[in-house]
BATI-904980 format. One record per residue (C-alpha): x, z, y; residue in one letter; residue number from 1. Coordinates in steps of 0.5 Angstrom, whole numbers, plus 500, padded with zeros to 3 digits. Example, Ala and Ser with C-alpha at 12.3 -4.5 7.8 and 13.67 -1.06 7.14 Angstrom:
% BATI-904980
x z y resn resi
525 516 491 a 1 .
527 514 498 s 2 .
//
This chain:
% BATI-904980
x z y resn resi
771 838 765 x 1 .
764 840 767 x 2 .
762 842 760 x 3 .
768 847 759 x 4 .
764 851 765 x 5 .
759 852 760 x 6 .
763 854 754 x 7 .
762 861 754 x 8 .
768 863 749 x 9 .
773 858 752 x 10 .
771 861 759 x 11 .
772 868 756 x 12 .
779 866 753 x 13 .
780 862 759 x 14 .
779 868 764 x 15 .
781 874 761 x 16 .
789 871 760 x 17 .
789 868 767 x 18 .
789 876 768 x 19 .
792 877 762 x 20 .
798 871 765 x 21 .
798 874 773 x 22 .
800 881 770 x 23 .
806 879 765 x 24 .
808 874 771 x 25 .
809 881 775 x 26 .
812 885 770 x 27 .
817 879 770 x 28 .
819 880 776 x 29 .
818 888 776 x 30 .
823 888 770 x 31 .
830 886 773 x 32 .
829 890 779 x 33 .
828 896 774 x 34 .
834 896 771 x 35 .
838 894 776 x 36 .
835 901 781 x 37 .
837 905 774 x 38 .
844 902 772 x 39 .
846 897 778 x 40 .
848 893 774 x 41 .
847 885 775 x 42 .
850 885 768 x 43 .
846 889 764 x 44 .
840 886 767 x 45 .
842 880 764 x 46 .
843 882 757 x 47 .
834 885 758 x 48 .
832 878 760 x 49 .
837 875 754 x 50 .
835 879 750 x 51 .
828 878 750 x 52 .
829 871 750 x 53 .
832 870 744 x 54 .
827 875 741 x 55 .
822 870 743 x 56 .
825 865 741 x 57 .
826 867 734 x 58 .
820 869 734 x 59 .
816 862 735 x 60 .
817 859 727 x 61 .
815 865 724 x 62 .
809 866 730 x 63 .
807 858 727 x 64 .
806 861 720 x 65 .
802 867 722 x 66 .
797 863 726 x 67 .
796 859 721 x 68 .
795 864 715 x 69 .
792 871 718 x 70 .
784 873 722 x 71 .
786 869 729 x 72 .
782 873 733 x 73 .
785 880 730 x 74 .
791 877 731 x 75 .
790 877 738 x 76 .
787 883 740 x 77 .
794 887 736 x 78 .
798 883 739 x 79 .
793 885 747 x 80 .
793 893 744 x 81 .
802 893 742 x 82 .
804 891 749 x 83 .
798 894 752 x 84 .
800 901 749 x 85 .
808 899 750 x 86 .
808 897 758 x 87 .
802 904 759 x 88 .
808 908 755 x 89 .
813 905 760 x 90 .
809 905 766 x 91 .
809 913 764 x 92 .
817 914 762 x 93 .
818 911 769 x 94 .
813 916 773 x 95 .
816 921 770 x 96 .
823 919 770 x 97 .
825 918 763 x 98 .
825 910 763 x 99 .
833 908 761 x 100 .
835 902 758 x 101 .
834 903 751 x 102 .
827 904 753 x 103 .
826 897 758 x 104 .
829 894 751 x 105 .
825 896 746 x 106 .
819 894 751 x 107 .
821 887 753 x 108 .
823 885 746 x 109 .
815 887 743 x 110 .
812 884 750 x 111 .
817 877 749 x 112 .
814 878 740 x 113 .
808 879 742 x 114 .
808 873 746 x 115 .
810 868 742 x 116 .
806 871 737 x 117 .
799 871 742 x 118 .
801 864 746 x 119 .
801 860 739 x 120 .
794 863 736 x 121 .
791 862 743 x 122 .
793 855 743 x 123 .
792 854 735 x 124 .
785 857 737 x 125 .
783 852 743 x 126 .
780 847 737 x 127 .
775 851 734 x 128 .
772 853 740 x 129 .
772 847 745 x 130 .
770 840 742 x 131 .
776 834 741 x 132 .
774 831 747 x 133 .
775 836 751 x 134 .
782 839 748 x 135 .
786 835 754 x 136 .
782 838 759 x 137 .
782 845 756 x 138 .
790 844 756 x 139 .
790 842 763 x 140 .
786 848 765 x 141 .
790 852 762 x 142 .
797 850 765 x 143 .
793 851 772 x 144 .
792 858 769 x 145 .
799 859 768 x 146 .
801 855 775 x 147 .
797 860 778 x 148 .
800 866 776 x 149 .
807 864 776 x 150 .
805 864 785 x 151 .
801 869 785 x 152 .
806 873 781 x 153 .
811 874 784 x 154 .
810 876 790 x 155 .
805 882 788 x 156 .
810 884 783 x 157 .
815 886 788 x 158 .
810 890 793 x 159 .
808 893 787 x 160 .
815 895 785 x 161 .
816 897 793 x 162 .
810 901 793 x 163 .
812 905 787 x 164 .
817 902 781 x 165 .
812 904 775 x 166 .
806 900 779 x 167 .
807 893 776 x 168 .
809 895 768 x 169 .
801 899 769 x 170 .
798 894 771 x 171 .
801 889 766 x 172 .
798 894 761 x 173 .
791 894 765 x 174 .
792 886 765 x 175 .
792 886 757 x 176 .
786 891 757 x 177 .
782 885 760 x 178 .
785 880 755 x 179 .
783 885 749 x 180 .
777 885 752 x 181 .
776 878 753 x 182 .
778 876 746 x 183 .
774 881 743 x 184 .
768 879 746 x 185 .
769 872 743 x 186 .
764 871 739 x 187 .
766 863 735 x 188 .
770 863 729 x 189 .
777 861 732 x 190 .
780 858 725 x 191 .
778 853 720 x 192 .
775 856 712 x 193 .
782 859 710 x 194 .
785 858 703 x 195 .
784 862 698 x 196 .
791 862 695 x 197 .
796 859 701 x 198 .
803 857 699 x 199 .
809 862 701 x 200 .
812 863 707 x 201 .
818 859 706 x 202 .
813 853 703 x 203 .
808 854 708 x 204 .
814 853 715 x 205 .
816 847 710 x 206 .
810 844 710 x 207 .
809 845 717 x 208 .
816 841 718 x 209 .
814 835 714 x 210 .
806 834 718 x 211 .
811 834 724 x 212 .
816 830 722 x 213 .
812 825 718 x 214 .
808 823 724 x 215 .
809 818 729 x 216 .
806 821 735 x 217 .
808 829 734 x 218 .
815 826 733 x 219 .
815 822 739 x 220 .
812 829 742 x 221 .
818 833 741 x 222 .
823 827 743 x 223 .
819 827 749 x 224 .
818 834 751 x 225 .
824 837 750 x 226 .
828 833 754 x 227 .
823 833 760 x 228 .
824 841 760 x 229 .
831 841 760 x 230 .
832 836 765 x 231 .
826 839 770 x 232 .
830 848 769 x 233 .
835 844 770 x 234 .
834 841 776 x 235 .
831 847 778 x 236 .
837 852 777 x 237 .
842 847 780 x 238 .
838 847 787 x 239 .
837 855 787 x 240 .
845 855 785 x 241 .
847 850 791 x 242 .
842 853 796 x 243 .
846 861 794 x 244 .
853 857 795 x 245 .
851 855 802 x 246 .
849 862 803 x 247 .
841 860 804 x 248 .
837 865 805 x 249 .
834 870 798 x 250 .
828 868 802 x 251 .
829 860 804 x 252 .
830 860 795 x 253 .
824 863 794 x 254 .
820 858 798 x 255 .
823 853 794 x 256 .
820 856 788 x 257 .
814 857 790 x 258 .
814 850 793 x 259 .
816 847 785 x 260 .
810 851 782 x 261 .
805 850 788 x 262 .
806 842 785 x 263 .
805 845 778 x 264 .
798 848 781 x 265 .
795 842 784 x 266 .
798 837 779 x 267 .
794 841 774 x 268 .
788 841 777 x 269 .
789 834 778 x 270 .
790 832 770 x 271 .
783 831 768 x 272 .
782 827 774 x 273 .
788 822 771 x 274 .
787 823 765 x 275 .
779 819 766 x 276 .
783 814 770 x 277 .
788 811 766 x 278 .
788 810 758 x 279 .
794 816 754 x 280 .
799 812 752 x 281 .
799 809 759 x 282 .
799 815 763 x 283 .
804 818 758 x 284 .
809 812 760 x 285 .
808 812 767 x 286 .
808 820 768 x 287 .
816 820 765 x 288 .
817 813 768 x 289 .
816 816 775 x 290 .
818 824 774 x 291 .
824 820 772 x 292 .
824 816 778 x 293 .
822 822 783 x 294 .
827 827 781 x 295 .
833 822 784 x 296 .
833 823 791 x 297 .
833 831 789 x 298 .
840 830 788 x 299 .
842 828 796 x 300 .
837 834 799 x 301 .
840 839 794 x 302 .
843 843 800 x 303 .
836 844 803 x 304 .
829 846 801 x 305 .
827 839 802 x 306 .
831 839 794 x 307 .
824 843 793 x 308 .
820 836 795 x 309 .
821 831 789 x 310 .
822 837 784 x 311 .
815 839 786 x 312 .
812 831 786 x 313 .
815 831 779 x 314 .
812 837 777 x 315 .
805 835 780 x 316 .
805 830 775 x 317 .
807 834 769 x 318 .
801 837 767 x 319 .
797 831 766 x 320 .
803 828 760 x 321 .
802 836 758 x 322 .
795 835 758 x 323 .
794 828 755 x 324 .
800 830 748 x 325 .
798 838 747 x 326 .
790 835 747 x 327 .
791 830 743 x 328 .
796 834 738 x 329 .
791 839 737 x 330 .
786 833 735 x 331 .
790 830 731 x 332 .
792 836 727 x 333 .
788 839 722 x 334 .
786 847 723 x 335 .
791 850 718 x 336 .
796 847 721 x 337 .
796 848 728 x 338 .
800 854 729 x 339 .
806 851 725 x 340 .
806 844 729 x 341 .
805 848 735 x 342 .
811 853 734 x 343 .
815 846 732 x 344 .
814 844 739 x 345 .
814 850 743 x 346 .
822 852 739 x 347 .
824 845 740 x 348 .
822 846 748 x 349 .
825 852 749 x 350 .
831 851 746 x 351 .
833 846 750 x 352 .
830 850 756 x 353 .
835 855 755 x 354 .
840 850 755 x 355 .
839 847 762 x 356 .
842 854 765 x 357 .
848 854 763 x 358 .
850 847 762 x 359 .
847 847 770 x 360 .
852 851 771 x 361 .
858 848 769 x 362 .
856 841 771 x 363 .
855 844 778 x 364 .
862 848 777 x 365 .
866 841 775 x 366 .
863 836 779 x 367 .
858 838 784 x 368 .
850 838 784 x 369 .
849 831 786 x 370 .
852 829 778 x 371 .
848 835 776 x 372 .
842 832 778 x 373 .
843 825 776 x 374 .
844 828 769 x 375 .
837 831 769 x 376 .
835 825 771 x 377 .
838 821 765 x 378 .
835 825 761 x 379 .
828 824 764 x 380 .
829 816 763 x 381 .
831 818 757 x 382 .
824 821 755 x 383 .
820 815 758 x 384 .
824 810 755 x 385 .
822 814 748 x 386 .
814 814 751 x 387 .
815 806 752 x 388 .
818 804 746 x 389 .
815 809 741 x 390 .
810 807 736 x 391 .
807 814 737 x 392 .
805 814 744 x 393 .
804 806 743 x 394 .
798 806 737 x 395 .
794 813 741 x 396 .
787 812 739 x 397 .
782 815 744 x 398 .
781 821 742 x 399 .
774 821 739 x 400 .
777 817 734 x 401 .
782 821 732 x 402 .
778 828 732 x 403 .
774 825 727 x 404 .
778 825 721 x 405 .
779 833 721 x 406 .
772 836 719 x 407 .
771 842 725 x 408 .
768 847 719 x 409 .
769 854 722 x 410 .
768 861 718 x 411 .
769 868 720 x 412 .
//
């Protein structure tokens, strides 16, 4: 971790997308209140965060090829300049009275784009700039990043919102300012020697898909992953709904969020430390194994904010496992095709993320919130007997090893 302190372009990216990460925190908020000052709609508000939701969704394959095919770095500092100038546009129409529901579309969907298209080059980019050994680290400084943003976020959000409506979309685009400034100040090559000839788009997904799918670990990963994330947004809506069907305080509900993502925040400061302690495939093992077994008690403390306890040690914990796989991930997986194996992953989870609602939901609705529970937590066990039995998390070599098979040649 301490050499990370003295990676300039790590650093720069680092801090430059902490800002970056408070401001879409904010404007995450700012958006549905928004639309529903403007429309009164509850239903209308849904249909901006779907929306965007499938746009990024749609998105994250495409945003994998082109990671991997075009200038990282220019492709970074469009996407800071496009939602920049959509949000400062927004911030305006709002100001002077313009703003409707078409306009807060076209926003949110360039903003949800964007995104998946930044989030997946940034992540593509950490192997040329921090050495192999360093990747878990850098990964687990990374979600600390994001844990931070995520508590800090909301609650400035609504007093900018109260303040003045167009206050938390300016800032937003004042956040991407500093982003494209930090990029742009990044001096490292941020991807490997380019071929000169690269296959179609089709091909070039194609091929994505076979390196993923042709190797143990990253298969292990996506079973691992995406039943860890359906299980943990499931968990976490199911306890929001129960507390709001007790007639819990709005208030109460948002200390049982903070809790959750105060967990993440200290578990992801923690990581490195875990990460030192115990060899991967053990720690990977031993994290799903007691998320799995934390997470149980939730279901007999759902009617309480105590729920938010458990839900919060599961989450403390995560960071470590996310640390460990994406940090070995990206030292296994040659440069020119980090951004395709990364937008695998990232589709696999978000899919099953977005799945977790509605299913909550209806689990909650038939059989109360204690079933609902106890089925995500199947699905936690179900991910720590695939981290137990899976020759991929079982044959992890340290990752000074692994790294070495792919030579770290850079240019411009």
């Amino acid at each position: 971790m301490s050499g990370l302190w003295r990676n300039r372009e790590f650093n720069l990216l680092w801090t430059s997308q902490s800002l970056s990460d408070l401001g879409a925190s904010i404007a995450q908020l700012a958006v549905p209140l928004l639309v529903l000052e403007l429309t009164g709609s509850p239903v209308k508000a849904g249909v901006v965060g779907t929306t965007a939701l499938l746009a990024r969704l749609a998105a994250r394959l495409p945003a994998g090829v082109l990671a991997d095919r075009i200038d990282r770095r220019r492709t970074l500092l469009f996407c800071d300049l496009v939602r920049l100038l959509a949000f400062a546009a927004l911030a305006a129409a709002i100001a002077t009275g313009r703003a409707g529901l078409a306009v807060i579309i076209v926003v949110a969907v360039l903003d949800a784009v964007g995104n998946a298209l930044f989030s997946t080059v940034e992540y593509a980019s950490l192997r040329s700039i921090v050495p192999p050994v360093q990747l878990p680290a850098a990964v687990a400084r990374n979600e600390a990043r994001a844990y931070g943003a995520s508590l800090a976020g909301p609650p400035l959000g609504g007093l900018l919102f109260g303040v003045a409506p167009f206050l938390p979309f300016l800032g937003n685009a004042v956040s991407y300012l500093f982003s494209l400034t930090g990029v742009a100040l990044i001096r490292r090559p941020m991807q490997a020697r380019r071929d000169p000839d690269p296959p179609g788009h089709a091909a070039a997904l194609a091929e994505g898909l076979r390196f993923v799918f042709g190797n143990p670990f990253l298969r292990a990963v996506l079973a691992i992953a995406a039943p860890l994330n359906f299980a943990l947004n499931g968990a976490v809506f199911t306890i929001i709904v129960t507390l709001q069907q007790h007639q819990v305080r709005p208030g109460v509900i948002g200390l049982t969020e903070t809790i959750v993502g105060a967990g993440g925040l200290a578990g992801a400061l923690a990581a490195p430390g875990l990460q030192r302690w115990f060899p991967f495939p053990r720690l990977i093992r031993s994290i799903c194994w007691a998320s799995a077994a934390v997470l149980i008690p939730s279901a007999w403390l759902t009617t309480s904010v105590a729920a938010a306890v458990p839900l919060a040690l599961v989450i403390f914990i995560g960071p470590a496992c996310n640390a460990a796989l994406f940090g070995y991930q990206a030292a296994i997986t040659p440069d020119h095709l980090q951004g395709r194996v990364l937008s695998v992953i990232f589709m696999s989870a978000m899919s099953a993320s977005a799945a977790a609602p509605l299913l909550a939901g209806l689990i909650v609705t038939a059989w109360g919130s204690q079933v609902a529970i106890g089925v995500f937590a199947a699905a936690v066990a179900g991910s720590a007997l695939i981290a137990s039995l899976a020759a991929g998390i079982r044959d992890m070599k340290p990752i000074d090893q692994v790294s070495a098979v792919w030579p770290a040649r850079t240019d411009r």
